[in-house]
TIRO-2110 file (N, C-alpha, C; in Angstrom, 1 decimal):
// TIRO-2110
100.1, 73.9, 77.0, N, 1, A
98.8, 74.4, 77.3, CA, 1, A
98.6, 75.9, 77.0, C, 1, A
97.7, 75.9, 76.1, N, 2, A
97.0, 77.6, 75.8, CA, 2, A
96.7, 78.5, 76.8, C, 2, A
97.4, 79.6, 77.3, N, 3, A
96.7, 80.6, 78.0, CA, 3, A
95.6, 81.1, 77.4, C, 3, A
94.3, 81.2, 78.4, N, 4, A
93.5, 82.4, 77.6, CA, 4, A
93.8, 83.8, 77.9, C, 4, A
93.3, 84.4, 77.1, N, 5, A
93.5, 85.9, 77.5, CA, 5, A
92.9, 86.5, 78.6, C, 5, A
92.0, 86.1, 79.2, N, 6, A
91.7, 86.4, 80.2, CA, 6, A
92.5, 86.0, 81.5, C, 6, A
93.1, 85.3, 81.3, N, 7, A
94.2, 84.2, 82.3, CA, 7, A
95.4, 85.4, 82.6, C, 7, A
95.7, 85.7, 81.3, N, 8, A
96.7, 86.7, 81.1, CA, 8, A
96.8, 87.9, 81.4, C, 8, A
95.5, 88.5, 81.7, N, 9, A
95.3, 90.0, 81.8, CA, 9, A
94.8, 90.0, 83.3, C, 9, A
94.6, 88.5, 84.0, N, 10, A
94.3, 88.1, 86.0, CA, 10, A
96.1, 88.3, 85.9, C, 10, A
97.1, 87.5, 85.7, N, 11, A
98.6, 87.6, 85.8, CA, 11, A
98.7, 89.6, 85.4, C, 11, A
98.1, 89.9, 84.7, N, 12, A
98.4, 91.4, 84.5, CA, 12, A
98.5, 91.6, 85.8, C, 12, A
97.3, 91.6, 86.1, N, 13, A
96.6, 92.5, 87.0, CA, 13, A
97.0, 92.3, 88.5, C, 13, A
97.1, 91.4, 88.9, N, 14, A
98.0, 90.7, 90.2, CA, 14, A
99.3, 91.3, 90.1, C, 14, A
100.1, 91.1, 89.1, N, 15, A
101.7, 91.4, 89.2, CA, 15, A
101.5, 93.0, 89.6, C, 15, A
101.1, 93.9, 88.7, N, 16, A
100.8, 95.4, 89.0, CA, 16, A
100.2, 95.9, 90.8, C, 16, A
99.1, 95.1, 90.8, N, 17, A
98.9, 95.1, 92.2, CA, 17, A
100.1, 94.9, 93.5, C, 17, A
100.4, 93.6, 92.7, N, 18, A
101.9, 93.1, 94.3, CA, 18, A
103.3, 93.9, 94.0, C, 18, A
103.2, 94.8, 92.8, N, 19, A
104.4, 95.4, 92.7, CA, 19, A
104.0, 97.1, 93.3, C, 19, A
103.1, 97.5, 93.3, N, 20, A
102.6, 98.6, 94.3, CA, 20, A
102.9, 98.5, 95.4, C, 20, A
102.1, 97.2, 95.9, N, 21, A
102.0, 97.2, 97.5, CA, 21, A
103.4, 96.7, 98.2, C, 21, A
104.0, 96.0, 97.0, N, 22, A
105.5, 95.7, 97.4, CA, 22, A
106.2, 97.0, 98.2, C, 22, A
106.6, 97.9, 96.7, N, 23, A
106.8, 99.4, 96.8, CA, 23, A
106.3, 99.9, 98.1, C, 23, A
105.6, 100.4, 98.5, N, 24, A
104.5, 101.0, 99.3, CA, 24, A
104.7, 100.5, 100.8, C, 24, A
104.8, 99.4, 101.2, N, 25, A
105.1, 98.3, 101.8, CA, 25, A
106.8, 98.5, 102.7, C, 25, A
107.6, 98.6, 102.0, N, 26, A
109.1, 98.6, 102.0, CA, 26, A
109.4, 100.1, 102.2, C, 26, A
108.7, 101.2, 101.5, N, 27, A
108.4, 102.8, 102.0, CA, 27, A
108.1, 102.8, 103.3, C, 27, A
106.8, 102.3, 103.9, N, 28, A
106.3, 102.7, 104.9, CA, 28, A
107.2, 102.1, 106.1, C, 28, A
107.3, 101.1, 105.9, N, 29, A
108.0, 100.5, 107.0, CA, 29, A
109.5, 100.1, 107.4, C, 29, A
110.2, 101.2, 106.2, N, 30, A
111.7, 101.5, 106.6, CA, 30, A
111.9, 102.9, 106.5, C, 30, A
111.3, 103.9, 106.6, N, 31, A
111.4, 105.2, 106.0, CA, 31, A
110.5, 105.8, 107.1, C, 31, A
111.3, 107.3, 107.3, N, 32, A
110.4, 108.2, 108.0, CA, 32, A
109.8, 108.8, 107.2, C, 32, A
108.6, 109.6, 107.7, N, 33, A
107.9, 110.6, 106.9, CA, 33, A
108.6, 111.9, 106.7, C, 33, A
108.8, 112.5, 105.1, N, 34, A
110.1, 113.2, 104.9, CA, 34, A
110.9, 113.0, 104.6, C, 34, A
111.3, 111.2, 104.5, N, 35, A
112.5, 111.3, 104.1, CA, 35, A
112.9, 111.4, 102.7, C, 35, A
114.2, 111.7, 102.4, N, 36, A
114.6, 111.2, 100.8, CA, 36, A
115.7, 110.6, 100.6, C, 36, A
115.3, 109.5, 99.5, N, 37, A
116.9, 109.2, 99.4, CA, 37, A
116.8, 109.5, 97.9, C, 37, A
118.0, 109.5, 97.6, N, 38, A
118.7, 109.8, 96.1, CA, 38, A
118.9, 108.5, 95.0, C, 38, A
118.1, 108.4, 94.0, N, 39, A
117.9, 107.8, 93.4, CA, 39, A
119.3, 107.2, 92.1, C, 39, A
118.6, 108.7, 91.4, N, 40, A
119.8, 109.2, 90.3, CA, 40, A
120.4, 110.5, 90.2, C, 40, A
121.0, 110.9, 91.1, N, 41, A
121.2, 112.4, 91.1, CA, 41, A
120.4, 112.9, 91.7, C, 41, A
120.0, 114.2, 91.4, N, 42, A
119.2, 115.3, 92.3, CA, 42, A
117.8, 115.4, 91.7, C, 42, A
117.4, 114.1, 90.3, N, 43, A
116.8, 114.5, 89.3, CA, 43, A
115.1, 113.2, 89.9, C, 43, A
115.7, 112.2, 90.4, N, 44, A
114.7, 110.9, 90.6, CA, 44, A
115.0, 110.8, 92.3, C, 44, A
114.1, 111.0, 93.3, N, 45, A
114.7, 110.5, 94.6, CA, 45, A
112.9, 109.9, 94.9, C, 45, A
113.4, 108.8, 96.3, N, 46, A
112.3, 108.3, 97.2, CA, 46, A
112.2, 109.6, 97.9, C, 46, A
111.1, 109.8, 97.9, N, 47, A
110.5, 110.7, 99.1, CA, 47, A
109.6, 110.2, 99.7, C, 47, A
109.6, 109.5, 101.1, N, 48, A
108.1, 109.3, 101.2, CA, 48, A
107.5, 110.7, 102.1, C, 48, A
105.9, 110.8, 101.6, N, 49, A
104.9, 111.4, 102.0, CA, 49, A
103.6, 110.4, 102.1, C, 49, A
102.8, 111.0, 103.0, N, 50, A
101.3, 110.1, 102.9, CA, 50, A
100.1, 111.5, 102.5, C, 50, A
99.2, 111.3, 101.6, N, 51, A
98.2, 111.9, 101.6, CA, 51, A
96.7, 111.5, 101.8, C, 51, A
95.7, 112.1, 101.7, N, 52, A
94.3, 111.4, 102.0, CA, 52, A
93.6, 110.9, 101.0, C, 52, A
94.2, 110.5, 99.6, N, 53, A
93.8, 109.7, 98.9, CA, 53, A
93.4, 110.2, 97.2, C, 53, A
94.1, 111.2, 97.0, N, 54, A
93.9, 111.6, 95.7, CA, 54, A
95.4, 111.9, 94.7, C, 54, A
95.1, 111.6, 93.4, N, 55, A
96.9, 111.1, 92.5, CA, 55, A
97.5, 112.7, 92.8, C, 55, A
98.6, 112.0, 92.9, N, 56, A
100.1, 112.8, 93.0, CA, 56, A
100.0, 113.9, 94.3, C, 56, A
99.6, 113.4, 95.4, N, 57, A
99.6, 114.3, 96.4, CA, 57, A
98.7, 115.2, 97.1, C, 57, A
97.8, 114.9, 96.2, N, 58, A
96.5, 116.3, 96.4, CA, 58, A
95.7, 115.7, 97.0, C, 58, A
94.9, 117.0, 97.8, N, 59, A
93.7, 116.5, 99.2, CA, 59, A
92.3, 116.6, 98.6, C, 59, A
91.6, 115.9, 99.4, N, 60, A
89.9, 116.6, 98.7, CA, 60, A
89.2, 116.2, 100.1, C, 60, A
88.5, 117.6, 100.4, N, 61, A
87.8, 117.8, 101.2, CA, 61, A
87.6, 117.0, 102.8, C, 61, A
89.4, 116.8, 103.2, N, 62, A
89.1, 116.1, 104.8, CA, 62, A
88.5, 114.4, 105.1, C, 62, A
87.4, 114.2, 106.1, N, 63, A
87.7, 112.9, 106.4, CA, 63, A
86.0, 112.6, 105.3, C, 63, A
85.5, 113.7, 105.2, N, 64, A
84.2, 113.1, 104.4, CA, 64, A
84.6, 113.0, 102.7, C, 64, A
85.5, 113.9, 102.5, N, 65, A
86.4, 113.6, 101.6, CA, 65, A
87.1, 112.7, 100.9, C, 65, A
87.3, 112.5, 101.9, N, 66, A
88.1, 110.9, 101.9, CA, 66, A
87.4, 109.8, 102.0, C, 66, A
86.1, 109.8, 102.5, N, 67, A
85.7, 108.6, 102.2, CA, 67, A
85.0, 108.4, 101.2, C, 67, A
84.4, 109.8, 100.9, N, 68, A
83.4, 109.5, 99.1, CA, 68, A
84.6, 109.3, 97.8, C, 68, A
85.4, 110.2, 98.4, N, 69, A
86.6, 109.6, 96.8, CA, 69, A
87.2, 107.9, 97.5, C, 69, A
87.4, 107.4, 98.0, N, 70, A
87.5, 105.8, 98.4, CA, 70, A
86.0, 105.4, 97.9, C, 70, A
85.0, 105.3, 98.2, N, 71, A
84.0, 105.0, 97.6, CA, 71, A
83.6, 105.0, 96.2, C, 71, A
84.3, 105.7, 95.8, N, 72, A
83.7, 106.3, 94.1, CA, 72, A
85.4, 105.3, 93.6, C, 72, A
86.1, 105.3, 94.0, N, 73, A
87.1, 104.7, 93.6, CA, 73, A
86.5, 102.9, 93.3, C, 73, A
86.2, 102.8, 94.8, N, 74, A
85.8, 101.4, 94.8, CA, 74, A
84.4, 100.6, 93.6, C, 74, A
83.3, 102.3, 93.4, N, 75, A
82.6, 102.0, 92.4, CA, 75, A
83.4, 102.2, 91.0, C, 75, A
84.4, 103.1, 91.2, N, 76, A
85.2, 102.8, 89.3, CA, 76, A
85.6, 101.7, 89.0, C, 76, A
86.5, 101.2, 90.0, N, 77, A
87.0, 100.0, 89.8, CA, 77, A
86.2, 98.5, 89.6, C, 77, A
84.7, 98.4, 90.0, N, 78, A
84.1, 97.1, 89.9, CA, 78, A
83.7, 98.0, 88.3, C, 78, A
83.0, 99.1, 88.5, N, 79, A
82.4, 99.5, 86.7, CA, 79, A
83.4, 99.0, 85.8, C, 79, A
85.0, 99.1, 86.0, N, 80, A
85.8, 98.7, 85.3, CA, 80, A
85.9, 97.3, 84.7, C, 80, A
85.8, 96.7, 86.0, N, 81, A
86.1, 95.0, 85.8, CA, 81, A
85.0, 94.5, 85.1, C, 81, A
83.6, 95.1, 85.5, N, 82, A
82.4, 94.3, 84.4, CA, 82, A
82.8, 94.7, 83.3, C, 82, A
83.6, 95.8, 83.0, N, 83, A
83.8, 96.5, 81.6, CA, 83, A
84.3, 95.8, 81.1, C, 83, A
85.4, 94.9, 81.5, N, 84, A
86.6, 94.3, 81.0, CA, 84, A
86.0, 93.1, 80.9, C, 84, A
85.3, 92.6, 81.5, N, 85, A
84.7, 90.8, 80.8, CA, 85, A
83.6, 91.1, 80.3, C, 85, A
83.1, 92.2, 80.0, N, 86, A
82.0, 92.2, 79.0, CA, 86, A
83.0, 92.4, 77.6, C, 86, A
84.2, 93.2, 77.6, N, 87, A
85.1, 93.2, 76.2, CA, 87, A
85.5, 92.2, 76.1, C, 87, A
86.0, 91.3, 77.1, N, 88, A
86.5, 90.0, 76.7, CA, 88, A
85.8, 88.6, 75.9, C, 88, A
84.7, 89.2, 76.3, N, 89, A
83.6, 88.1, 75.7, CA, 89, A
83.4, 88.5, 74.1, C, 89, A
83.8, 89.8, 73.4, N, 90, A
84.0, 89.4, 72.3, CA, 90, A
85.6, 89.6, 71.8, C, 90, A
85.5, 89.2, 70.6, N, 91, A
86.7, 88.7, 69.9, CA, 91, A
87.3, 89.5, 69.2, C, 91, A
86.9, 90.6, 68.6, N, 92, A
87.2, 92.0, 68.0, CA, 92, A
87.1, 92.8, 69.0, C, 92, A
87.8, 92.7, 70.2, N, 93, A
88.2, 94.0, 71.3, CA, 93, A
89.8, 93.6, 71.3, C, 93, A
90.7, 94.6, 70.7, N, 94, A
92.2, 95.1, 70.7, CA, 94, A
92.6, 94.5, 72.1, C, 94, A
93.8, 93.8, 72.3, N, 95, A
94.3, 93.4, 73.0, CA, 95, A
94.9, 94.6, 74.0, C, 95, A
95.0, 96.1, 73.5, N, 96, A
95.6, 96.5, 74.1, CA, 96, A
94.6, 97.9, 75.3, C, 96, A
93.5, 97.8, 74.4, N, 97, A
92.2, 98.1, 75.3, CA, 97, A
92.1, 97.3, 76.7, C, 97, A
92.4, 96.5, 76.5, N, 98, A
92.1, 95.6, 77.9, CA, 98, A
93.2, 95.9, 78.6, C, 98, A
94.2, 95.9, 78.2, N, 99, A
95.7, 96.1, 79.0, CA, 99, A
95.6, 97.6, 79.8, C, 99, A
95.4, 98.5, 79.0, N, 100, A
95.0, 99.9, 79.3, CA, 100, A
94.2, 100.1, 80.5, C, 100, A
93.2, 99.6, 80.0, N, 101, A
91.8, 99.1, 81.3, CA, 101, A
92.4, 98.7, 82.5, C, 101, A
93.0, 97.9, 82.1, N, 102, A
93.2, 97.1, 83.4, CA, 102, A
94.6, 97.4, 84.1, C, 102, A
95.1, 98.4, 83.6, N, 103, A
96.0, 99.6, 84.3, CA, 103, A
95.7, 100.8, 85.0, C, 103, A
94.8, 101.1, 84.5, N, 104, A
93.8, 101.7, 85.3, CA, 104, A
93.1, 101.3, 86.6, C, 104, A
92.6, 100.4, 86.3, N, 105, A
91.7, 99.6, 87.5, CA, 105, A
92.6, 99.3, 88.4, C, 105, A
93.9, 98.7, 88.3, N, 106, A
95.1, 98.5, 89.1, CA, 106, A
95.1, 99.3, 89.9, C, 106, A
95.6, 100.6, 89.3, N, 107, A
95.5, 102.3, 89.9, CA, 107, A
94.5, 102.6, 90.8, C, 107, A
93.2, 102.5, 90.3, N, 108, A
92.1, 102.8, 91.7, CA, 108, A
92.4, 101.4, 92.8, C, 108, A
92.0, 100.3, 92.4, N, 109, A
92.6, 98.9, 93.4, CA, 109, A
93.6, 99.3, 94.2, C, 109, A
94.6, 99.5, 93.6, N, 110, A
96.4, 100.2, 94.3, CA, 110, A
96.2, 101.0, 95.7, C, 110, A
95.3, 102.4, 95.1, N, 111, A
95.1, 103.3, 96.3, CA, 111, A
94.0, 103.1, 97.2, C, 111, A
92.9, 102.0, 96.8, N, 112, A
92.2, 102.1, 97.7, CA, 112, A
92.4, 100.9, 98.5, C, 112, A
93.1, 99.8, 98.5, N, 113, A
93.8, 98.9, 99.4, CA, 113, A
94.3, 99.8, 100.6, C, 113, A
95.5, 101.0, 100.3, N, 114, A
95.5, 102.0, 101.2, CA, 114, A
95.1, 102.4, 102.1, C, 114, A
94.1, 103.1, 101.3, N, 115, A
92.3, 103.8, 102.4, CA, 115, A
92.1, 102.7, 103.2, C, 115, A
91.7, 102.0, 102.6, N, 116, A
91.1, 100.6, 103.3, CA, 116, A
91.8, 99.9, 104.6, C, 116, A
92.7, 99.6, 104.3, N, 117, A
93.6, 98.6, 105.2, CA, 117, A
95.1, 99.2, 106.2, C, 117, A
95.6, 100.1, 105.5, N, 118, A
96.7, 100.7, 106.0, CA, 118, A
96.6, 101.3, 107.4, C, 118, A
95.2, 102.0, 107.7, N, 119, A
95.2, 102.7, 109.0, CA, 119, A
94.9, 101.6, 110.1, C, 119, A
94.4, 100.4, 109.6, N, 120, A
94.2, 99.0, 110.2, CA, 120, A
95.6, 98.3, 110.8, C, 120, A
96.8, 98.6, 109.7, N, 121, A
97.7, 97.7, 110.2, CA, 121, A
99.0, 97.5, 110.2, C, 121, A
98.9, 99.6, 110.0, N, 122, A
100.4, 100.1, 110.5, CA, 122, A
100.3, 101.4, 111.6, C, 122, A
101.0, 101.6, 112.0, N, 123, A
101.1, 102.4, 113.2, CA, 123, A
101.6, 103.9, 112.3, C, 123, A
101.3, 105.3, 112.8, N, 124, A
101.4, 106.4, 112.2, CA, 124, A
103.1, 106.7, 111.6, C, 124, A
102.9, 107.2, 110.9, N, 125, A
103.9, 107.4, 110.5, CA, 125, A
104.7, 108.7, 110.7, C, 125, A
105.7, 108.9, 111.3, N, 126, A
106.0, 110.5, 112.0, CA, 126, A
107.3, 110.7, 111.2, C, 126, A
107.9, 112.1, 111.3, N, 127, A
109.2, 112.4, 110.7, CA, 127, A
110.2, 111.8, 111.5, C, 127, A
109.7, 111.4, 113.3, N, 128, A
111.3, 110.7, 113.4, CA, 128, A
111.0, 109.3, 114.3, C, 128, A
109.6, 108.6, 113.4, N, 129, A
109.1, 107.3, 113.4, CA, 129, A
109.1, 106.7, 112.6, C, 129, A
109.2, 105.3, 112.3, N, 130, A
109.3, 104.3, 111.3, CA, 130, A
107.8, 103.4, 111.5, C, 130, A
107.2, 103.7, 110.6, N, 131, A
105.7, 103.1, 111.1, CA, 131, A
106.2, 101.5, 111.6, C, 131, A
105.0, 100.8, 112.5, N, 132, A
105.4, 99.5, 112.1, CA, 132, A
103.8, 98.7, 111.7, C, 132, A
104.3, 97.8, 111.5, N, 133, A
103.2, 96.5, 110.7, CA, 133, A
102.8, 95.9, 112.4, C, 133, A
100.6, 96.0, 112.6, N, 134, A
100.4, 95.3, 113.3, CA, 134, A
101.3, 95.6, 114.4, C, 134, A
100.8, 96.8, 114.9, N, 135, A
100.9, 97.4, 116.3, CA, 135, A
100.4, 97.1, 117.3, C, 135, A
101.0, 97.0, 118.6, N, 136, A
99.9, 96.4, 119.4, CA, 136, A
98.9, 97.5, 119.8, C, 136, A
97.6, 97.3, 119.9, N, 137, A
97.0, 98.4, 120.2, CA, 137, A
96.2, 98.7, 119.2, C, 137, A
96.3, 98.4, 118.0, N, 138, A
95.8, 98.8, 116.7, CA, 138, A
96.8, 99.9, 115.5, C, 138, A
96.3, 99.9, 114.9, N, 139, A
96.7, 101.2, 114.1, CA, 139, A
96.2, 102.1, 113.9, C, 139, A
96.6, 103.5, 112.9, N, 140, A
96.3, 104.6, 113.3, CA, 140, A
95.5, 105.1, 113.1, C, 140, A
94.0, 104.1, 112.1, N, 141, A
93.3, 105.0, 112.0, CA, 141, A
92.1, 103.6, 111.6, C, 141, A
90.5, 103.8, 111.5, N, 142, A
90.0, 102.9, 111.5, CA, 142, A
89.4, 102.7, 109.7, C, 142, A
88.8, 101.5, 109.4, N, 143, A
88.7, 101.5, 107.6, CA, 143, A
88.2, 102.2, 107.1, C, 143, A
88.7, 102.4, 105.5, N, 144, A
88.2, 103.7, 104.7, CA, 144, A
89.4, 104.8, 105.1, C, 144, A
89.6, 105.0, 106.2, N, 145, A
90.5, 106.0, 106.4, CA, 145, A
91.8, 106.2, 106.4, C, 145, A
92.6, 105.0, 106.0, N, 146, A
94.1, 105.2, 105.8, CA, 146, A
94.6, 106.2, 104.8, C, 146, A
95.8, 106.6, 105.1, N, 147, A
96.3, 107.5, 103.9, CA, 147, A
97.6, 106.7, 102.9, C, 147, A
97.3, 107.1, 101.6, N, 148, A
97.9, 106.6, 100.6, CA, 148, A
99.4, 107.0, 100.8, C, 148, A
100.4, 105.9, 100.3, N, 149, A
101.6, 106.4, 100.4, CA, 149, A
102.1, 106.8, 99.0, C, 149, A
102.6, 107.7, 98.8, N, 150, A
103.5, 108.3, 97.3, CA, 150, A
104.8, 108.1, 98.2, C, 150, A
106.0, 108.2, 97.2, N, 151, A
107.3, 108.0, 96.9, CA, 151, A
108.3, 108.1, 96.1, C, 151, A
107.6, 108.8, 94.4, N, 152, A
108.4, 108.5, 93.5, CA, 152, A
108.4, 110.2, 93.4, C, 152, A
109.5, 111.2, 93.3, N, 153, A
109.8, 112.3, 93.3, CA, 153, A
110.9, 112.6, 91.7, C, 153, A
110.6, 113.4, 90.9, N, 154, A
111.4, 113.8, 90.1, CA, 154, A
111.5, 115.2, 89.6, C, 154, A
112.3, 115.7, 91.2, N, 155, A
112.8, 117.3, 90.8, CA, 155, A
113.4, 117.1, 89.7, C, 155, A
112.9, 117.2, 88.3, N, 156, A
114.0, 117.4, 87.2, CA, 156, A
114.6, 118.8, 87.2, C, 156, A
113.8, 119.8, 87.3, N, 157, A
114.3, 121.2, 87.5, CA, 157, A
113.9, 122.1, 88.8, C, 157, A
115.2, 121.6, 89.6, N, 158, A
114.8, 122.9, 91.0, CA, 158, A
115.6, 123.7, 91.4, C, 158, A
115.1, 124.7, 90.9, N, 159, A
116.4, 125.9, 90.9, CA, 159, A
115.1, 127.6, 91.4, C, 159, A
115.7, 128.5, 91.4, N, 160, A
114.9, 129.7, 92.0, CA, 160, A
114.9, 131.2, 91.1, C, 160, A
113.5, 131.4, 90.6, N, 161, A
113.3, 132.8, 90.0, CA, 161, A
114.4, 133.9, 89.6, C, 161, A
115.2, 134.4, 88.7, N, 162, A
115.9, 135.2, 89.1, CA, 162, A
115.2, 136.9, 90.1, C, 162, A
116.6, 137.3, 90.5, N, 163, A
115.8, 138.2, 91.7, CA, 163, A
115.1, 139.6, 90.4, C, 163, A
115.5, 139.9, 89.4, N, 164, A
115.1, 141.1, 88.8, CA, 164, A
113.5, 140.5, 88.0, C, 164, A
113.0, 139.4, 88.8, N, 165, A
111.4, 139.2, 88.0, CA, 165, A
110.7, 139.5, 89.1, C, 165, A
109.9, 140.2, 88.6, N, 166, A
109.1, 141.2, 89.7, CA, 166, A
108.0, 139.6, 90.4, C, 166, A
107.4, 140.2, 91.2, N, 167, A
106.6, 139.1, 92.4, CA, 167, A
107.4, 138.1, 92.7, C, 167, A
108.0, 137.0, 91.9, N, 168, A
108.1, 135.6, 92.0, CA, 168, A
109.8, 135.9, 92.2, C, 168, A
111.0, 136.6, 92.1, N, 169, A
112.0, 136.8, 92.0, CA, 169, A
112.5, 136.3, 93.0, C, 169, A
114.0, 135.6, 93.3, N, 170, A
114.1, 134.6, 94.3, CA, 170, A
113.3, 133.6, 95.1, C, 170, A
112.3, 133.4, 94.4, N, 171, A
111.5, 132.2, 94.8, CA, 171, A
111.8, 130.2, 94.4, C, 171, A
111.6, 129.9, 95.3, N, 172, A
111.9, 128.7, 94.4, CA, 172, A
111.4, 128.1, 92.8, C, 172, A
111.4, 127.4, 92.3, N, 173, A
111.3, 126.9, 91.2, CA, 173, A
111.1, 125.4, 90.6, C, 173, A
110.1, 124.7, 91.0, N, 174, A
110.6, 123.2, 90.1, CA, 174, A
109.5, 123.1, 89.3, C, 174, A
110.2, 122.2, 88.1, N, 175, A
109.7, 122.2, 87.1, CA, 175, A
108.0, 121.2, 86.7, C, 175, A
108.3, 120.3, 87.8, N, 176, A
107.6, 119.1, 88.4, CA, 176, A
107.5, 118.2, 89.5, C, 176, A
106.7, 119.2, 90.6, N, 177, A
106.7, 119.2, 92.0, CA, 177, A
105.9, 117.6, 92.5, C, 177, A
105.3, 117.3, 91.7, N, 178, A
104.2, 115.7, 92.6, CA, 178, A
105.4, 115.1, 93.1, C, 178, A
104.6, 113.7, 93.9, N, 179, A
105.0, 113.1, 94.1, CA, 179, A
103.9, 112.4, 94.3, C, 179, A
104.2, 110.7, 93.7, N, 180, A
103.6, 110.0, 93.3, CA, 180, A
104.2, 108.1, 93.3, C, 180, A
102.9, 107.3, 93.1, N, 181, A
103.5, 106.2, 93.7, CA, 181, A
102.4, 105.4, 92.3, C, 181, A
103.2, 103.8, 92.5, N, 182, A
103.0, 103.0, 91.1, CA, 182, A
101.8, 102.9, 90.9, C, 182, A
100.7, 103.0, 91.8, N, 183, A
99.2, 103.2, 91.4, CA, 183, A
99.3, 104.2, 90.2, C, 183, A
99.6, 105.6, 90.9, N, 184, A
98.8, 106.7, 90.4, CA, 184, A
99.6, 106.1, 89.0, C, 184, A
101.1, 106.0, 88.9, N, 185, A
101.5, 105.7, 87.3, CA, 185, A
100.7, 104.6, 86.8, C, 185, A
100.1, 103.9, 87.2, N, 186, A
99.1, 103.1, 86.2, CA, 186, A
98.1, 103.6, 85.8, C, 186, A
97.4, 103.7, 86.2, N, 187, A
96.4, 105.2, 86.1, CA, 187, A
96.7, 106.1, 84.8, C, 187, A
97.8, 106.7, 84.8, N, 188, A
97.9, 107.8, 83.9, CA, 188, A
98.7, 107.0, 82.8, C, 188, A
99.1, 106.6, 83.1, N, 189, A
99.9, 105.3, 81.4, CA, 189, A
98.8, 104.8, 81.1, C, 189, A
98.2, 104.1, 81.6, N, 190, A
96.9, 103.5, 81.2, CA, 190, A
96.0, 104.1, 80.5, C, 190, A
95.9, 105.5, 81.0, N, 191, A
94.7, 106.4, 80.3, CA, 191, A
95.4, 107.6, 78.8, C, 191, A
97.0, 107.8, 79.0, N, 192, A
97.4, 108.1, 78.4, CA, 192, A
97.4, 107.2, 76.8, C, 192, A
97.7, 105.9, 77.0, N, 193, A
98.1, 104.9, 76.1, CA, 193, A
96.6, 104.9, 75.5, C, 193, A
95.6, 104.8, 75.9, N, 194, A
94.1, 104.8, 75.6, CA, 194, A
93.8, 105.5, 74.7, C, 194, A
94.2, 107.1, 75.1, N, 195, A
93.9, 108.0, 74.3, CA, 195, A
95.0, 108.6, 73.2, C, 195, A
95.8, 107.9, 72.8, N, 196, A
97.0, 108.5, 72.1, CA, 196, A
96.6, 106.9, 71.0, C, 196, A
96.7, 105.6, 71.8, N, 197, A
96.9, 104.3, 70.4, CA, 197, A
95.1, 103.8, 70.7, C, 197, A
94.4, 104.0, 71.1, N, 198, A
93.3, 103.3, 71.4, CA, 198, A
91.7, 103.9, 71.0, C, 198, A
92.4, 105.1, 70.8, N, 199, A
90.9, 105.9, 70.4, CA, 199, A
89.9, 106.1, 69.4, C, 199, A
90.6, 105.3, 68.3, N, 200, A
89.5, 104.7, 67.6, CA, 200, A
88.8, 104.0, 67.8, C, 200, A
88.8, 103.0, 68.9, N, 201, A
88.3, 101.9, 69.2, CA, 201, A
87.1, 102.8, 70.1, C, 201, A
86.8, 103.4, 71.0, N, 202, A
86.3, 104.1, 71.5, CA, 202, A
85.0, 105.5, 71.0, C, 202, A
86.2, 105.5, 70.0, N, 203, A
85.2, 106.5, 68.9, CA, 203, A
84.0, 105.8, 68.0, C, 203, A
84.4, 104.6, 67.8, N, 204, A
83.4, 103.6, 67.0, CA, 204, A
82.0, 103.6, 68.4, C, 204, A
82.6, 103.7, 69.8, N, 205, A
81.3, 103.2, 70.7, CA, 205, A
80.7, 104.2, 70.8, C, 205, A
END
């Protein structure tokens, strides 16, 4: 039996989803906040942190903040999905347009499950607490308002100023400070791969 392509790009899109929240999932609820462990050397480690809902660690504007970027998220992601069965419906849309797309859309989906559900149905997360799943009492915060988990860290270079450079001299140094989780990398592969193999297709629209 023939897959359609649409069949194929729902299996996309589910697997990317349940391998986030897998991730994400297995962070929160065996890990303190702060921790790290060591991946591959000093270069790839888990770190978990929680932020209020914007890629690789960054804040925007508190709890009103947080809820219009959850909101605007939630409006990218449906704009997305009509986007993608309106390209599906014709037959000259690149197979890998849709894949792109719909790595993206994964990415806003990914962090706004987060927002959404997480403050519902885990307990806060502290430096020398282990959240847990379905607290009695509730969880820590009510919908829209959960905080997204990041965990993927790659000090490739952290090392410190020498001292004879004026201002910055014995200061620390890394070369690539985020910290970030399989959403936000869908998101930026997705949009990367778009604009590097995909942009002719785009340039015609």
């Amino acid at each position: 039996m023939k897959i359609s392509k649409g069949t194929r790009l729902t299996i996309f899109v589910v697997a990317l989803l349940v391998i986030d929240q897998v991730i994400k999932i297995l962070v929160k609820s065996n890990m303190t906040l702060g921790q790290s462990i060591p991946v591959f050397g000093n270069w790839f480690r888990i770190h978990f942190i929680e932020n209020m809902g914007m890629a690789f660690g960054m804040s925007f504007g508190g709890g009103i903040g947080k809820l219009l970027l959850t909101l605007f998220r939630i409006i990218l992601g449906t704009a997305i999905i009509f986007y993608i069965r309106a390209l599906l419906k014709k037959p000259d849309t690149p197979t890998g347009v849709l894949y792109g797309l719909a790595a993206i859309m994964c990415g806003a989906f990914g962090n706004i499950i987060d927002s959404l559900f997480y403050g519902l149905v885990f307990s806060e997360s502290t430096f020398t607490q282990v959240a847990t799943m379905f607290p009695e009492g509730g969880g820590y915060a009510g919908l829209f308002f959960g905080k997204v988990v990041d965990m993927f860290y790659f000090p490739i270079i952290d090392t410190t100023f020498p001292d004879w450079m004026p201002l910055v001299g014995g200061k620390p140094f890394r070369f690539f400070d985020a910290i970030f989780n399989f959403a936000d990398s869908c998101i930026t592969v997705g949009a990367i791969y778009l604009l590097i193999f995909q942009w002719k297709f785009f340039s015609k629209k």
